[in-house]
N, C-alpha and C positions, 0 to 999 in steps of 0.2 A: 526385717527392715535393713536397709543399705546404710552405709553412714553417709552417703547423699541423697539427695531429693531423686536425682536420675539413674536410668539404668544408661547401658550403653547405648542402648537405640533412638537415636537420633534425638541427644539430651538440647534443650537449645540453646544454641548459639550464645558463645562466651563474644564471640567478634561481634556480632550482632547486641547484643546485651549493652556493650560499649560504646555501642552509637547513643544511646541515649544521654541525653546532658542533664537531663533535669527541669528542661526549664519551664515547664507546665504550660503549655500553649495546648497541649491535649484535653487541659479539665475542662475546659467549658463547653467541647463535643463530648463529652466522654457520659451516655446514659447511666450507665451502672453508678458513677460519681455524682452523678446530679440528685440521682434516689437516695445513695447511701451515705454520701457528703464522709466517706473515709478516703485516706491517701492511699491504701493499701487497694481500695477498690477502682483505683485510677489507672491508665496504663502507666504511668510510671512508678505507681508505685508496686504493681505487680511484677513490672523488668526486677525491680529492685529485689522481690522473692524469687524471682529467677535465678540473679547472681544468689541470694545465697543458698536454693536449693543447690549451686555444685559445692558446698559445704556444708550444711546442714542437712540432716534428715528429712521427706518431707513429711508434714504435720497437718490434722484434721481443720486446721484455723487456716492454711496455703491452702488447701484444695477449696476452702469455702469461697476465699477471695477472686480462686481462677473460674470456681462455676458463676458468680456472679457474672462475669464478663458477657457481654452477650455477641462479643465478635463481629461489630459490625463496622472496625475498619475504619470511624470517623478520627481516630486519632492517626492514623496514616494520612489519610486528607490535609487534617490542620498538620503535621509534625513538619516545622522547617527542617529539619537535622536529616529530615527520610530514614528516621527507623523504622525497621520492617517488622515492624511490630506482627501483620498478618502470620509472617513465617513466624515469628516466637510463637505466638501462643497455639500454632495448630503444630508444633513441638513440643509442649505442654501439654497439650490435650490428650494423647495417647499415655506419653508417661501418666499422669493422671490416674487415668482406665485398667494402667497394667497394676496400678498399687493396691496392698489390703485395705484402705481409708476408706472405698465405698460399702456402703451395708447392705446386705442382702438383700432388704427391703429395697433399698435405692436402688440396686441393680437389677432389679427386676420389673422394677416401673420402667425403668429406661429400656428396660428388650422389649416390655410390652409394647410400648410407642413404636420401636423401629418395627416392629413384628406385622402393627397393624398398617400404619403410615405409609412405607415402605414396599408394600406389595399393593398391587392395584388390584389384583385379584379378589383380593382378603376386603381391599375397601369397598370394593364392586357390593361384596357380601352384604355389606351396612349399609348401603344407599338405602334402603327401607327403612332401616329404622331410626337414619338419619333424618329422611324425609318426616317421617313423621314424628319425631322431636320436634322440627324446626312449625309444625302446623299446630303441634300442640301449644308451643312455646313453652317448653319446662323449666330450661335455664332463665324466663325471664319473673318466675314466678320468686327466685331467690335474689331478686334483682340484681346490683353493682357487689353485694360479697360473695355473688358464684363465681365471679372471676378473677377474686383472690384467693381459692382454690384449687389444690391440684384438679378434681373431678369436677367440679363448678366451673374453671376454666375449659376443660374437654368437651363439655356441654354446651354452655356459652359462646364458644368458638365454631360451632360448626353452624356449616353456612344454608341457608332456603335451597336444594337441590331436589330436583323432579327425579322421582320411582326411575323416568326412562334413562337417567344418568347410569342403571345397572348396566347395560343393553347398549350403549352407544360407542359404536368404534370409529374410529378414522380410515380412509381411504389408503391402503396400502401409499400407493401410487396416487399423486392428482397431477394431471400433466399441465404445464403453464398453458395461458389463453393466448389463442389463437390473436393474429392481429396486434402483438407486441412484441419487441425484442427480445430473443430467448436469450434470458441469462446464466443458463446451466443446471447442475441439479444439485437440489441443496436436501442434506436427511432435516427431517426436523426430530426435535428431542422434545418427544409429548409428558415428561416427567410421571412422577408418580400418584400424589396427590392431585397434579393438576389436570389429568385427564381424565380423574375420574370426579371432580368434586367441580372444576371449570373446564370441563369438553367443550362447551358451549366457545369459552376462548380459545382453545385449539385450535376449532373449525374456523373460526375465525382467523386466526394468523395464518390458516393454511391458504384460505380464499385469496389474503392479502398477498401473500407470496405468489401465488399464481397468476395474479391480474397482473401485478408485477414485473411478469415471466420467468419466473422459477420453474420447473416439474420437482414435483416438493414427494419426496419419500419419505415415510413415517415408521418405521419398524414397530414392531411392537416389543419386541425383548432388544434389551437388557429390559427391565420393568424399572431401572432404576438406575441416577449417575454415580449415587453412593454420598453426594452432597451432606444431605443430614447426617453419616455416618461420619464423613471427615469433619465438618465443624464441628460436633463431638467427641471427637476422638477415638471413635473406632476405629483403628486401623488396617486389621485384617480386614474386615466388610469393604471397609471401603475405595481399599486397594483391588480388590478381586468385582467389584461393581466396574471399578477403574479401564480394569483389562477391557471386560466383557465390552464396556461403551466404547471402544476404541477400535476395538474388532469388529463392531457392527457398523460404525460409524466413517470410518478413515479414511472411506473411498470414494468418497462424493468432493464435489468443490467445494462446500460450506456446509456446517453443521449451526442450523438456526437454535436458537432458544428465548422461548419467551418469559423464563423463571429466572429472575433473579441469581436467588443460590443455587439453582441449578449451574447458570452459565458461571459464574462466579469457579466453581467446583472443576467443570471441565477446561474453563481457563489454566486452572492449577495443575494438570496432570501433570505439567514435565514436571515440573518440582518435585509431586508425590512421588512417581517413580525414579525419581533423578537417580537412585541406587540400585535401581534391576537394570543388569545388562542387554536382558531379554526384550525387555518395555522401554526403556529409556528415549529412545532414539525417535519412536513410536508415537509416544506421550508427546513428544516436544513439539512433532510432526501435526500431531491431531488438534494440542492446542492450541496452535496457529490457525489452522482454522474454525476455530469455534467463535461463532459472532450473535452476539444480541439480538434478537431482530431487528431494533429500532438501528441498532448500525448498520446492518445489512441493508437494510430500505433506505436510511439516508443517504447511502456510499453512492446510490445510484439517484439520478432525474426520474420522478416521479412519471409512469405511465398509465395509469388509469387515471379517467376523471373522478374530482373529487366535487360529490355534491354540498349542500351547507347543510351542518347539525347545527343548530342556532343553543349553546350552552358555555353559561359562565362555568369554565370550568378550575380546578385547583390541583395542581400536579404535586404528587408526594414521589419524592426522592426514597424508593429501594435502598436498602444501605447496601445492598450485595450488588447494587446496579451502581448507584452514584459512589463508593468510597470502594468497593473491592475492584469492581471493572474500571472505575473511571468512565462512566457513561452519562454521561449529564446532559449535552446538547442536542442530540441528536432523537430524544423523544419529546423531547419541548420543539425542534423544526419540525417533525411529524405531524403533531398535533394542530401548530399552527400552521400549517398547509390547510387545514381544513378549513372551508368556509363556514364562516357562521361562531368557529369557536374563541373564546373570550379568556386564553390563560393566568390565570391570576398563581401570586408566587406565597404558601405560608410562613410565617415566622419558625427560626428555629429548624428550618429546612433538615441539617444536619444529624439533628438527632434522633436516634430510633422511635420506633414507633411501638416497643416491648414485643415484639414476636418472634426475631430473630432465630431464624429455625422450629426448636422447641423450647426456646426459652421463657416463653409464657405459660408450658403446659410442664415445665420444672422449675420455675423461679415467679406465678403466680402473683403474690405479692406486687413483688418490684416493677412487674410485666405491665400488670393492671392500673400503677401510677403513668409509666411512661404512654399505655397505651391512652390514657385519658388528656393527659399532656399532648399529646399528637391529633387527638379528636379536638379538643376544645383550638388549637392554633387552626386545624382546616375548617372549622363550622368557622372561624372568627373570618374568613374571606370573604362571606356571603356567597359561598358557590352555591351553583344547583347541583352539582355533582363532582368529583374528583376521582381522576385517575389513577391508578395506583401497577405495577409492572410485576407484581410480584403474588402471589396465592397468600400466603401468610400476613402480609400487610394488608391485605383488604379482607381478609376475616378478622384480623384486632381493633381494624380501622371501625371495622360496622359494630362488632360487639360494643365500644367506646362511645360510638355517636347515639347509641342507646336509638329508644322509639320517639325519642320527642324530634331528635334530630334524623330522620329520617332522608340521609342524601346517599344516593346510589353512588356506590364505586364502579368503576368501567376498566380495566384492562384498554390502554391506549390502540390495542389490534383490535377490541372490540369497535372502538369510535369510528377507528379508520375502516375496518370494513363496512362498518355503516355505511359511512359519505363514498363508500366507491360503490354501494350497491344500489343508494337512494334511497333508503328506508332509515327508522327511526332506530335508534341503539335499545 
């Protein structure tokens, strides 16, 4: 042990630390505080064990307060003062990971998840017997306490996916259609979970990019943007994920994403790399161009016709979309370009929905309040379904709204390639 909390490597910010004043405008976005109603579980009161891990040792009771965090950026949102709270705590996160306070057991559930998660390969593997969980329903036979579970959550969370989800790949290359303004070529970033557990969305944002007029390239490697590794704090991983997406990625005029913490992650690359001379310049270069899909689609006048999907629907705010990106307008005008749809707004907008990367499948408990809390505000709209931009929110979303509430989540690329192809979602 160090006689401080940090090592050298990139301990966080004393300048930064300073901005905060105190003045609690963060507790009432803040999930982790809403669950555990402690100051220490608050972002301000976490800055505050910031300042003193540069004097104190850190301690097993700091690292509990930092994992409770679930990183979702709504206290940047509310903070009039603009602390950058995001940069502190993914400065945090790695010291963290470098320290002896994790236990062996801990740290090895946590490689299990990146090991599996992480490679779409490795997920590909499971879609069988994924599938047939979700036909059995086993997680629903331990009903609402499998999901205050570590392995109860794991269960519980996985989504209804067909056998042919092994076997389904994307089109290298889809060239934009004919008959509309070609607008350049954009990579798209098929993520790692998402294109194998929601393919079905992929192909969908790919259709909508190209009616569009996009010619939408797809790579299939890097397998991964390193996202879960950085909100984590794996640092090696997810600098070297970092590179890789940048090298495959950098040469097109826009790099689409329809994941949340995926785009969230690639957004951040100048930053991660801001200290390799090698990358630097690169990163900054690349996360300039990295764009949401719903900003990319909005930035332009819509050219495909859209037909009517006739649904009330409930649009749930991503926290890696609405508070990391600042993306908020522009998949609500998406949506409402559609005929037929009816968006209604829930209470409580701001606050997580307990998923947070893998924060449900390592803080259970807390996950499965917040994720219940986020179900009960979208059932209270009376939608017939709700949209949601992210993989991890619409598996918490569903496990929450349980079988009595049975309303489909839809990825917004899903709706919209619906009404541009005439058929039903």
């Amino acid at each position: 042990m160090t006689d401080t909390a940090w090592d050298g490597r990139r301990p966080p910010d004393p300048e930064l630390i300073k901005d905060c004043v105190h003045c609690g405008f963060c507790l009432p976005t803040c999930p982790s505080y809403a669950v555990f109603e402690n100051e220490m579980d608050s972002p301000r009161g976490r800055i505050l064990l910031m300042r003193v891990g540069h004097e104190d040792p850190l301690s097993s009771s700091m690292v509990e307060h930092f994992d409770r965090c679930l990183g979702c950026m709504a206290c940047v949102t509310a903070c009039p003062s603009g602390v950058q709270y995001d940069r502190l705590i993914e400065q945090v996160r790695p010291q963290v990971e470098r320290s002896p306070l994790r236990s062996r057991k801990e740290r090895l559930h946590r490689k299990a998840i990146f090991a599996l998660f992480t490679h779409p390969g490795r997920l590909r593997a499971m879609v069988p017997a994924i599938a047939a969980q979700g036909r059995l329903g086993l997680a629903r036979m331990f009903g609402d306490r499998a999901l205050r579970t570590r392995i109860g959550a794991l269960l519980s969370l996985a989504p209804k996916v067909p056998v042919r989800a092994a076997t389904q790949r994307l089109a290298m290359v889809t060239p934009a259609d004919t008959g509309v303004e070609q607008r350049g070529r954009v990579a798209f970033m098929q993520g790692c979970v998402q294109r194998v557990l929601y393919g079905d969305v992929n192909a969908a944002t790919v259709r909508v990019l190209a009616a569009e007029g996009w010619e939408v390239h797809a790579p299939r490697k890097p397998r991964c943007c390193g996202a879960l590794q950085l909100h984590s704090g794996l640092e090696p991983e997810s600098l070297a994920l970092a590179r890789q997406t940048i090298a495959a990625y950098e040469g097109f005029d826009a790099i689409a994403v329809n994941v949340a913490g995926c785009g969230s992650a690639m957004k951040d690359y100048g930053h991660l790399l801001a200290d390799d001379p090698a990358w630097a310049a690169r990163a900054t270069a690349f996360s300039a161009k990295v764009r949401d899909v719903h900003e990319l689609l909005d930035a332009h006048p819509a050219q495909a016709a859209r037909h009517p999907v006739t649904l009330k629907l409930a649009y749930h705010d991503a926290c890696h979309l609405a508070h990391a990106q600042g993306v908020r307008i522009p998949p609500r005008a998406l949506l409402r370009g559609i005929p037929g749809i009816t968006l209604v707004e829930p209470k409580e907008w701001e606050l997580c929905c307990g998923s947070a990367g893998i924060y449900n499948l390592l803080q259970p408990d807390a996950a499965a309040k917040l994720g219940k809390r986020k179900a009960d505000n979208l059932a209270a709209t009376g939608a017939d379904a709700i949209a949601a931009a992210n993989p991890g929110c619409a598996l918490q979303i569903t496990a929450h709204l349980g079988r009595d509430r049975a309303v489909p989540i839809y990825h917004p690329m899903t709706l919209l390639d619906a009404s541009i192809r005439g058929v039903a979602p």
